[in-house]
C-alpha positions, -999 to 999 in steps of 0.1 A, spaced: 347 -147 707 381 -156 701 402 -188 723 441 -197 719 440 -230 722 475 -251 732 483 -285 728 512 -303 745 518 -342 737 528 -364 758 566 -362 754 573 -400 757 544 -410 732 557 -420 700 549 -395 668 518 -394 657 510 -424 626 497 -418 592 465 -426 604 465 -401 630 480 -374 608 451 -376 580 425 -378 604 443 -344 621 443 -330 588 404 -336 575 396 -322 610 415 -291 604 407 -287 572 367 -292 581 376 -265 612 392 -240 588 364 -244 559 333 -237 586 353 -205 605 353 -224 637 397 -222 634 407 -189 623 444 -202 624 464 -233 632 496 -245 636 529 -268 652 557 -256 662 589 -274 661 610 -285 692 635 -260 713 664 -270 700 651 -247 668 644 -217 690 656 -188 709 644 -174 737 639 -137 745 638 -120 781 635 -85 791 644 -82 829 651 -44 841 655 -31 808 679 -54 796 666 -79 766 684 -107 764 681 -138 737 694 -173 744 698 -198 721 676 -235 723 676 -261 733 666 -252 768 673 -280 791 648 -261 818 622 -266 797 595 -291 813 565 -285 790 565 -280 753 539 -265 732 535 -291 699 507 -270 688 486 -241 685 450 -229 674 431 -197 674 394 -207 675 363 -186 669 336 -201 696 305 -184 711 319 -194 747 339 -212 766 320 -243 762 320 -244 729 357 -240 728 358 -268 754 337 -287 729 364 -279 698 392 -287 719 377 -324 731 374 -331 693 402 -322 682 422 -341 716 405 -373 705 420 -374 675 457 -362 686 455 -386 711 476 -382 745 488 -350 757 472 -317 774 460 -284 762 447 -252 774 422 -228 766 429 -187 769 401 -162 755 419 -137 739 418 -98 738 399 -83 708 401 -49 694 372 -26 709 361 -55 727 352 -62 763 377 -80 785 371 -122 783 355 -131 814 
């Protein structure tokens, strides 16, 4: 079963140190080498993107930074667990290592599939 996984840092923590950043990358490198992350990734900061609305038929796109903006996704994995616990498990890992911030857990559609429960 598949599980978006989305980490948000705590915006006033300072960026992550060397240390932190090595460790990060042995863990997802271990994660990507057993099939347990099928992708990961960070995204850069608002100010870098736009943002796209369709409302009535009419699509807008607005340029970043968005000032309304009061959580920020720093990061993003799509992880390949047997359930939602084992996701959890993945996703306590991988938070002790990035240190403060938040994250959620979606199960995600698949192709010929069943709905997640």
């Amino acid at each position: 079963m598949k599980f978006m996984a989305i980490f948000e840092s705590n915006p006033t923590a300072p960026p992550p140190s060397p240390e932190t950043m090595q460790k990060l990358g042995e863990y997802t490198k271990r994660m990507l080498d057993s099939g347990s992350v099928v992708l990961t990734g960070g995204l850069v900061r608002p100010s870098h993107g736009v943002r796209i609305q369709n409302e009535g038929g009419k699509i807008t796109v607005t340029d970043g930074p968005f000032a309304e903006s009061k959580e920020l996704i720093d990061g993003f994995a799509v992880i390949e667990a047997a359930n939602m616990e084992a996701a959890i498990a993945l996703s306590k890992e991988f938070m002790a290592i990035a240190g403060d911030g938040r994250g959620e857990i979606l199960p995600m559609f698949e192709p010929g599939g069943p709905p997640p429960k």
